[in-house]
N, C-alpha and C positions, 0 to 999 in steps of 0.2 A: 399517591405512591404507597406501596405497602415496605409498611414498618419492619413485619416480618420478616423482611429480607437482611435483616443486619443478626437478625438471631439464627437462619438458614447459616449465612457466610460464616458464624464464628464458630457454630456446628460441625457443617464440613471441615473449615480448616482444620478445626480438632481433631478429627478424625483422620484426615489427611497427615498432620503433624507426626501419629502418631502409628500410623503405616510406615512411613519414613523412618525413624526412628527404630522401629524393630526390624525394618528391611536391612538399616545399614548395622546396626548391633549382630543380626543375626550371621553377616557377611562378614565379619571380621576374622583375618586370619593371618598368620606370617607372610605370605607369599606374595611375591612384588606382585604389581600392576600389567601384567603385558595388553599389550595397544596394537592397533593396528598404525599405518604410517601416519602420519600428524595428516590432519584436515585443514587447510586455510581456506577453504571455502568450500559451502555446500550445496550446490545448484546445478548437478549431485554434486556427491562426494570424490573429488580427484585432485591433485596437487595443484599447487600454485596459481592455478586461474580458472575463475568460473566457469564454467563450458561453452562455447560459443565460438565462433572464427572473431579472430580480435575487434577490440572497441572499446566504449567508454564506459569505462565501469568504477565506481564509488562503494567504499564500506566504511559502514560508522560502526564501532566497536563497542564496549560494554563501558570502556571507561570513560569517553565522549557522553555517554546517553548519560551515566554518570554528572560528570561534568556540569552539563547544562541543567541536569536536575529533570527531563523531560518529562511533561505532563500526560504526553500522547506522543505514539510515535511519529504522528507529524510535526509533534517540537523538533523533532530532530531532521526530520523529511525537506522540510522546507527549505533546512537551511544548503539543501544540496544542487550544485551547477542543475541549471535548467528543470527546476521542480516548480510546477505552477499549482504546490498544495493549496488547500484552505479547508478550513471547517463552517463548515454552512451554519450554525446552529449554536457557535457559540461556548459549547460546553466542552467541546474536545471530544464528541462523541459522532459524530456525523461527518469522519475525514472524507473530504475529494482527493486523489492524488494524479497528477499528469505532470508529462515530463516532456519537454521540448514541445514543438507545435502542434500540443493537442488538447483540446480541452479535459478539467479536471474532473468537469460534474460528471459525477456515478463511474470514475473510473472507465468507461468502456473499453478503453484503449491501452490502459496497465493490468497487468494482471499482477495479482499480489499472493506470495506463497508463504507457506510454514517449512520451515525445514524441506524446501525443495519441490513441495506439496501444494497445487493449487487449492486457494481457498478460494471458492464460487460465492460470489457476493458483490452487489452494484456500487457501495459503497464501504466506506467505512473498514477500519482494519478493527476485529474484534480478540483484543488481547494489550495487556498494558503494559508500559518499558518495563515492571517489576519482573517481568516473564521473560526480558530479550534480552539476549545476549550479543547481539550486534545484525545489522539492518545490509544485506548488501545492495544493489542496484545496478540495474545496466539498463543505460540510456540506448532508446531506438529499440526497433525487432530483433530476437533473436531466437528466431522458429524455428530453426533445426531441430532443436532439440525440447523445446518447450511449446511447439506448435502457434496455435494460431492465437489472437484478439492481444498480442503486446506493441504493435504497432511503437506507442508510447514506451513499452520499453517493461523491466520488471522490477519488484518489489520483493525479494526474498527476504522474511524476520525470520532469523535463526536463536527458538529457544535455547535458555539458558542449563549450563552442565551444572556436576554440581560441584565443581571447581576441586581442588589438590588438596584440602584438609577435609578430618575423618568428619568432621560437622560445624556447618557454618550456620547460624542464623541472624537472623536481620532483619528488626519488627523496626516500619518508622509509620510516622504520624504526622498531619499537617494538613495545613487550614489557610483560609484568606479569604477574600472579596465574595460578594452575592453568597456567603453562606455556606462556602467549599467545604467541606472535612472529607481528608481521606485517611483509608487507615490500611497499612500496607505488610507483609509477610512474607520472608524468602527464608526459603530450608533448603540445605544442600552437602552433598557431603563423596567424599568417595572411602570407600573399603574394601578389598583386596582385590577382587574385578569386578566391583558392582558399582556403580558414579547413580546419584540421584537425586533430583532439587524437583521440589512444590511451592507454590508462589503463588500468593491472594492477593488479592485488592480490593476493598470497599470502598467507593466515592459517593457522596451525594452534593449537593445544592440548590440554589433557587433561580440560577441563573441570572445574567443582566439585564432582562426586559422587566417592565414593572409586572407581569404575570405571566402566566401561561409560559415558565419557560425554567419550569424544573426540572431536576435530572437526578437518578441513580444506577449507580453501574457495580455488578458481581462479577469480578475476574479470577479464576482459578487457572494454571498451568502446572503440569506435573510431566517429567520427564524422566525416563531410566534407563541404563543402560548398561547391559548384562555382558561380559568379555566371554566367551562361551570357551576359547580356548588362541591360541597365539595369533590363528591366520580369521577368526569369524568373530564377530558380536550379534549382538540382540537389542535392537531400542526402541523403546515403547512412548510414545509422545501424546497428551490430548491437553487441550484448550478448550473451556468452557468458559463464553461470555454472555454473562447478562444484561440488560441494560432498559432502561423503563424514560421516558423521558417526553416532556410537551414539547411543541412546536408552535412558538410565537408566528410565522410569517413574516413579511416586509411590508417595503414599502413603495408606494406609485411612483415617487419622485424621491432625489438624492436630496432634494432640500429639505424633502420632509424628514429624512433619513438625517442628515446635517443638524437637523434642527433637534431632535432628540430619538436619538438611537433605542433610547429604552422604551419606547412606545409602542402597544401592542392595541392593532384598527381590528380585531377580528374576535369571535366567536363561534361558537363554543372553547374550550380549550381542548388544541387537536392534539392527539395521545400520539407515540409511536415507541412500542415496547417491541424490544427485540432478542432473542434468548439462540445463543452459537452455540455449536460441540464440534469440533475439530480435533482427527487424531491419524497418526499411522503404525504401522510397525515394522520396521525395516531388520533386515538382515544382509550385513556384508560379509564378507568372504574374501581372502586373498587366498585365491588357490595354488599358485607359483611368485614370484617375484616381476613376473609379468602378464600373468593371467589375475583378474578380480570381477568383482560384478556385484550389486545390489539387488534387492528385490524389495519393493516398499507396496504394502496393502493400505488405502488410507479413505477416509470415509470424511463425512462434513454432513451436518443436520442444522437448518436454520428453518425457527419461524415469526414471522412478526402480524403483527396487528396494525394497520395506520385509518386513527379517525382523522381527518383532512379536512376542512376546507377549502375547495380549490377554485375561490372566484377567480375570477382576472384581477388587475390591476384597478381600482376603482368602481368595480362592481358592488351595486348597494344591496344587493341580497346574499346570503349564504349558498355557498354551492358544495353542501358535504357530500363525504364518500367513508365507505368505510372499505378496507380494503384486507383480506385476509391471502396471507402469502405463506407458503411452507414451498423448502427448500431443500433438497437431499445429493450427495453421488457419493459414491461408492465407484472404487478403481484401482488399477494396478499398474506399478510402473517396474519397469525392469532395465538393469542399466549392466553392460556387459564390456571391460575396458582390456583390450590387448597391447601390450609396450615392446615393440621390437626393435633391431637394426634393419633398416631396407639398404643393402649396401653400406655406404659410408653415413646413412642418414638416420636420425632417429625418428621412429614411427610411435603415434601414440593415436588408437582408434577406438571409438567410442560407439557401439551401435543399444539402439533400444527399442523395445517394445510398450506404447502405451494405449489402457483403456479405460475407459469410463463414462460410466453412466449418472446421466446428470438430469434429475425431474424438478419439476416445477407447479407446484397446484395453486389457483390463485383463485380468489372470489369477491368477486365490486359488486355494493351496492349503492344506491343512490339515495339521497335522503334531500331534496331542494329547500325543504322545510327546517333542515337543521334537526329535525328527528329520526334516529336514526333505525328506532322500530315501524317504523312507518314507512321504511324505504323501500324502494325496489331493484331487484338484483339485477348488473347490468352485463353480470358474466359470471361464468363457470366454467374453468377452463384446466387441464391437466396436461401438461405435457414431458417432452423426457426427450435428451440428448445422448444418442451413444459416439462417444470418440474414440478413435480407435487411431490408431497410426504404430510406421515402422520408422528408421530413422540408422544414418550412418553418419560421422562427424572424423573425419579422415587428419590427423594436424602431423604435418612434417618438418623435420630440423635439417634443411638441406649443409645448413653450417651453422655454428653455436650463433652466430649474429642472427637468423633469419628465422619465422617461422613461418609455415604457409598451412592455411585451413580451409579443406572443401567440404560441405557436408550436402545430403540431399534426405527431406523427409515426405513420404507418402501419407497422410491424411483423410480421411472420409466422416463424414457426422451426417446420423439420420437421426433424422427429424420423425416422434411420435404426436401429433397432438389430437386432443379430443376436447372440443365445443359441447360442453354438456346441455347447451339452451339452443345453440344451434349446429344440430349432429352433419350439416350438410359442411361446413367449416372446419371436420375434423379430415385428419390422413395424416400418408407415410410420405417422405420423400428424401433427400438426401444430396451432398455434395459434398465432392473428393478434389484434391488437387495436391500437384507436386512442388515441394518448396526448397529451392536451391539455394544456398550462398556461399562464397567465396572472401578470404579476407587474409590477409597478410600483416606481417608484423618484423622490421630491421631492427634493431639495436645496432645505433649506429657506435655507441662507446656505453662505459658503465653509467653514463648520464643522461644518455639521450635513446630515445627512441622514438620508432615513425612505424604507422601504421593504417591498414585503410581498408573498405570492407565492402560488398556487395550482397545485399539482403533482399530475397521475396516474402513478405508477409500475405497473412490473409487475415480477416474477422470475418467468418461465417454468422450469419445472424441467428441471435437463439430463437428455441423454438417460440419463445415467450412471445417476443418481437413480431412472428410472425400469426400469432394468433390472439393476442391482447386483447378483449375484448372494447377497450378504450382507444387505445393505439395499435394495434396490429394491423400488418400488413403483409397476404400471402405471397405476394409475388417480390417479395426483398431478396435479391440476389448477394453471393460474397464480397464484401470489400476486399480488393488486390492493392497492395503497394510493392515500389521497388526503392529500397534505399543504399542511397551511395554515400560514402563516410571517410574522410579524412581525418587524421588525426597528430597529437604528438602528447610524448610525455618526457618529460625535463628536469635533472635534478643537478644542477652545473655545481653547487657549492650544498655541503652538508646544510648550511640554515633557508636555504630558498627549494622549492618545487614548484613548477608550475606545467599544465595540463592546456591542451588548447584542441576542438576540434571544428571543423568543419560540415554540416549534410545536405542535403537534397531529397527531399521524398516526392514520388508521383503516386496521389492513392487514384483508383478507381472505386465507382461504386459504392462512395464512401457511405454511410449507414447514417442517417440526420434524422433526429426530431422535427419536421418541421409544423408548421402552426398553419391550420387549414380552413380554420374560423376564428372569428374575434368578437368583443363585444360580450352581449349577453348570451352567444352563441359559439364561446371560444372552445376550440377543438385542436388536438395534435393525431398526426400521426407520422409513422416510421416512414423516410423514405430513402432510396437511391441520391445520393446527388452527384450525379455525372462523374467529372474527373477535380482531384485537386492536388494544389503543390504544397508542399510544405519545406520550409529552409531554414536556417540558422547556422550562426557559430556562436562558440561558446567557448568560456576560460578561466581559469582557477592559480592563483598564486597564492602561497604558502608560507609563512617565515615563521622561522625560531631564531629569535635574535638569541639566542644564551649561547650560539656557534663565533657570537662575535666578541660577548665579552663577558665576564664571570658575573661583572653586577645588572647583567642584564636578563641573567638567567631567570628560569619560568616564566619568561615572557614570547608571545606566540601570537600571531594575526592571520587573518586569510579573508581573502576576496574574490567574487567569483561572479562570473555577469555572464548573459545571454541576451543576442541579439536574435529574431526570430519573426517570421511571417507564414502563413497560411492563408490560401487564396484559392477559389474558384477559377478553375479554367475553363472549363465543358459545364453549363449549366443552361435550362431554358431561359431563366428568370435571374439566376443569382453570377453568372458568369461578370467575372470580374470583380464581385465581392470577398472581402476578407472573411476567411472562418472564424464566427463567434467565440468567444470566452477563450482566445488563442492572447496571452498579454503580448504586446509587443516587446518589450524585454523584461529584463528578471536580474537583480540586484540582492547580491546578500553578503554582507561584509560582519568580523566579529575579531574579537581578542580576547584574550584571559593572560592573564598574572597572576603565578603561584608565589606565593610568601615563602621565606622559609621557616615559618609559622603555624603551617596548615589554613592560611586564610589567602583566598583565591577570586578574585574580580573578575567577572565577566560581562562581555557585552555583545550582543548581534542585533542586527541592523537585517530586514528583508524589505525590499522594495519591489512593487508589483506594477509592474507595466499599463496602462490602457487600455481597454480591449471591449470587441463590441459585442453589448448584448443579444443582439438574436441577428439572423440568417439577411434579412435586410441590411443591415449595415443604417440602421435607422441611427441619425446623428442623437435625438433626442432621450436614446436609452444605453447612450454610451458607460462603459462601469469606468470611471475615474482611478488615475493612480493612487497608489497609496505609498507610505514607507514606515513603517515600523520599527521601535526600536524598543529591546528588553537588556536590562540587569541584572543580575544578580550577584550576590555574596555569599561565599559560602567559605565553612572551619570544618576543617578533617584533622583525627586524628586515629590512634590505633584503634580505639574503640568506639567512637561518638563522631557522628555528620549533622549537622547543620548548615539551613540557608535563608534565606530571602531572598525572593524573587520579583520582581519590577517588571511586568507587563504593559507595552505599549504606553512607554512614559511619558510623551507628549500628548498623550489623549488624542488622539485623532481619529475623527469618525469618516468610519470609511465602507464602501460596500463591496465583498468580496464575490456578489457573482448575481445576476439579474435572471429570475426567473419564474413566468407569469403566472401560472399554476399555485405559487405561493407567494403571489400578491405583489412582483417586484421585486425591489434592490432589498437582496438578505444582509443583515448588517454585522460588522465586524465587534470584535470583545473591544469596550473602550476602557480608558486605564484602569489595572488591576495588580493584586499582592499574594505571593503564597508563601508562607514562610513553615518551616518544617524540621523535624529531629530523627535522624535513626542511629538507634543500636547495633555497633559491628562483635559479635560473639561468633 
């Protein structure tokens, strides 16, 4: 690990600090704040509900991430209806995120955005709670308007503003188990139409395995936003993450795994440094009281390095690679919103334009010997995605109970790629397709509501996929699904809420890793697999008991389960089998007690369903349940936060996701402590 990286990050932030600071001094002046209409959500920017024809949609706020003290934001991810997160790695730095019946590893099937802005990346969210302002999510596709590969559903983190006073800051620090130290910076502030907050992170450690299982991570965020005059603004956003970190591997069997988790069978110590930049620049505009529109320019630069060992499971010699990956798109979104009367109905329509260009340069070599100068290269490859799509999202208020939402979007993605080792495996090609959905929404009383939806998705395969020198495969056609969705949402008495849905999905086509050799000869590649279903219901209760009685007040609980299957229907060989790394249900229960003290008790509970390791349905590499549970304690007051936190306090060793490339069952954090201080000024 380079040391230099903690005198880089304090550098910058200095620097950073001190931009801030003269930006918001220089912008001081009498004259009030004017705003455009309040935002409650940004996925774009339009009132009262995300954009989409109705469904199930979850937002955890700034004072929840708070709350829990969140380490990552899959501390907070996990704990949401039908989230089958996990961090492969241990550290909080390698998240999976999947949502209903779809596997979690490398994301394929969530997309995850910034500020309404995809961020292209297979894994891993790069940006830490210190930066987020609240996390929304919508379970299931919702392609009208955000196109295609969400199947699973989305992940909007909407950075942080820089809140209602002239200047807030907020340095805290804090430590615990294997070695943790983090050290954390929030600046923010508003002055007469200028809002602006900068936010660092420094973590490092040594990780839980007895070696090879270090980590450091540099996070910066900085966000601004300029009120240009009553009806437009200006805001300028980037996220810069670093992160440097080893890769222990697994293990062949869960009893070896059972038997001691901190155990590390492999060699060399495999490296995987990765360095983000994420940013956009958007301008809104309210032209009349029912004409508006956005225009967001937004870019993303990712590169990594992974030295790997990738025996199989049990394999007695080294099978390294080293793998050099860079990552870029650049794109533009436009969002155009008209609110009218249609007769006695209210019209509220949303049409847009998106594109972007997304490459991919990637270089394997092969090293059998474990030397990695001695190795030879087993690809070279450059490719590049243009997306391009149009898009209408029609939503009607036939009566103030009812709403109804049609939308249809037009999509096309060509495909560049170029085989630098072998030119006869490069070319152009392309696929377009039209994507409908339909969804409605009753408010049967100010309590209740019912709602149900009709989605086409697609995941078009990237170009990567299809030219991988490892796993690629040119003839990968689009994955199609259709999902059908019931729902309700319930709020019968001020201390209860509870949420409940229903769905059904049929994918074609769907996109599989599957494994094509084994042994000393173990091989993957991309393929088609026929048709599959996928189904679940799901549900969430709520209480604030301090509605029932005064000395119950600041006490609060919730619970939330998912039942769920995914299955092969049309397959030559797998027809009939369950889809891999799908848990069969999903368990997450929690509570807190506020003092009237400033001292707050917390507790969550996640429990992870069963679920099978690979495409056979091989009884012998089944990934076993687990259930987890964390505490923490924590003192607020006007100026000073403190906590301790209690990580998986029954010690339970457990493995969060089986996969052969990395030697088997990856293993979970077994019990651990962070305890920590911030400064509120």
């Amino acid at each position: 690990m380079k040391r230099s990286k903690q005198i880089v990050f304090v550098s910058q932030l200095v620097v950073m600090i001190a931009f801030t600071i003269i930006a918001g001094v220089a912008q001081e002046t009498e004259q009030d704040v004017v705003s455009l209409e309040e935002v409650k959500v940004t996925a774009p920017r339009v009132e009262t509900e995300i954009v989409d024809v109705p469904g199930s949609t979850t937002i955890i706020t700034r004072e929840e991430i708070e709350n829990y003290r969140a380490s990552s934001v899959l501390d907070v991810v996990k704990n949401v209806t039908a989230s089958g997160a996990f961090d492969e790695s241990g550290s909080g730095n390698t998240q999976n995120f999947g949502l209903r019946a779809y596997e979690a590893w490398r994301g394929q099937n969530t997309v995850v955005m910034f500020n309404g802005i995809p961020v292209r990346n297979f894994f891993n969210v790069p940006i830490e709670p210190v930066s987020v302002e609240r996390i929304e999510i919508l379970r299931g596709p919702s392609s009208v308007v955000y196109g295609g590969r969400n199947a699973s559903g989305i992940i909007n983190i909407v950075t942080r503003t820089g809140g209602d006073r002239k200047l807030t800051i907020r340095p805290e620090i804090s430590g615990g188990s294997f070695g943790l130290q983090k050290y954390g910076l929030f600046i923010g502030g508003s002055s007469a139409d200028l809002t602006y907050h900068v936010s660092g992170l420094y973590k490092r450690g040594d990780g839980f395995r007895d070696r090879n299982s270090k980590y450091e991570v540099m996070n910066f965020s900085a966000r601004l936003v300029q009120q240009i005059d009553e009806r437009s603004r200006l805001s300028l956003n980037a996220t810069y993450w670093d992160g440097d970190k080893e890769f222990a591997g697994g293990f062949v069997t869960m009893e070896e795994l059972r038997k001691d988790s901190t155990k590390v069978f492999i060699d060399p110590v495999q490296e995987w440094p990765q360095r983000f930049l994420n940013g956009n620049i958007s301008y809104e505009v309210q032209f009349t009281s029912a004409h508006s529109a956005e225009f967001n320019l937004f870019y993303g630069l990712r590169d990594q390095v992974q030295i790997l060992d990738l025996r199989g499971p049990g394999a007695p010699e080294p099978r390294v690679g080293k793998f050099i990956r860079n990552r870029g798109n650049l794109g533009f979104v436009g969002r155009y919103r008209f609110n009218t009367d249609l007769g006695n109905m209210k019209s509220a329509l949303v049409t847009g334009v998106d594109i972007e260009w997304d490459d991919f340069d990637g270089i394997s070599l092969n090293a059998p010997n474990g030397i990695i100068e001695t190795g030879n290269f087993l690809g070279d490859t450059s490719t590049g995605n243009l997306i391009s799509a149009i898009y209408a999202l029609e939503t009607l208020y036939p009566t103030e109970a009812l709403r109804v939402a049609a939308g249809l979007r037009y999509e096309r993605v060509d495909y560049k790629t170029e085989d630098n080792l072998n030119p006869e495996r490069s070319g152009d090609e392309g696929v377009d397709l039209l994507i409908p959905a339909f969804g409605a929404e009753y408010t049967l009383s100010d309590k209740a509501s019912v709602y149900g939806n009709i989605v086409r998705t697609f995941r078009p395969p990237r170009a990567q996929e299809l030219i991988d020198p490892l796993i690629g495969n040119p003839d990968l056609n689009p994955a199609i699904s259709y999902k059908y969705e019931l729902g309700t949402r319930v709020r019968p008495l001020k201390l209860i809420s509870l949420t409940a849905a229903a769905y059904f999905e049929k994918y074609s086509n769907d996109i599989l890793r599957v494994q094509t050799g084994f042994g000393e000869n173990e091989e993957y590649q991309y393929q088609n697999g026929g048709e599959t279903t996928r189904q679940g219901v799901e549900g969430e209760v709520r209480l604030w008991l301090s509605e029932i009685s005064k000395s119950l007040e600041g006490l609060s609980f919730f619970v939330n389960g998912t039942i769920q299957k995914g299955e092969f229907t049309t397959h030559p060989t797998l027809e009939g089998n369950e889809v891999p790394a799908v848990p069969e249900n999903l368990l997450n229960f929690g509570g807190r007690y506020e003092s009237p003290f400033g001292i707050a008790l917390t507790f969550v509970g996640n429990h992870m369903g069963e679920k099978w390791g690979d495409l056979t349905n091989n009884p012998d590499l089944i990934i076993p349940s687990y259930t987890i549970l964390n505490g923490l304690v924590s003192y607020d007051n006007e100026f000073l936060s403190a906590f301790v936190k209690l990580n998986n306090l029954l010690d339970e060793e457990y493995a969060v996701n089986y996969f052969p490339p990395f030697h088997g069952y990856l293993p979970g954090t077994p019990r651990n402590f962070e305890a920590g201080v911030a400064y509120k000024y």
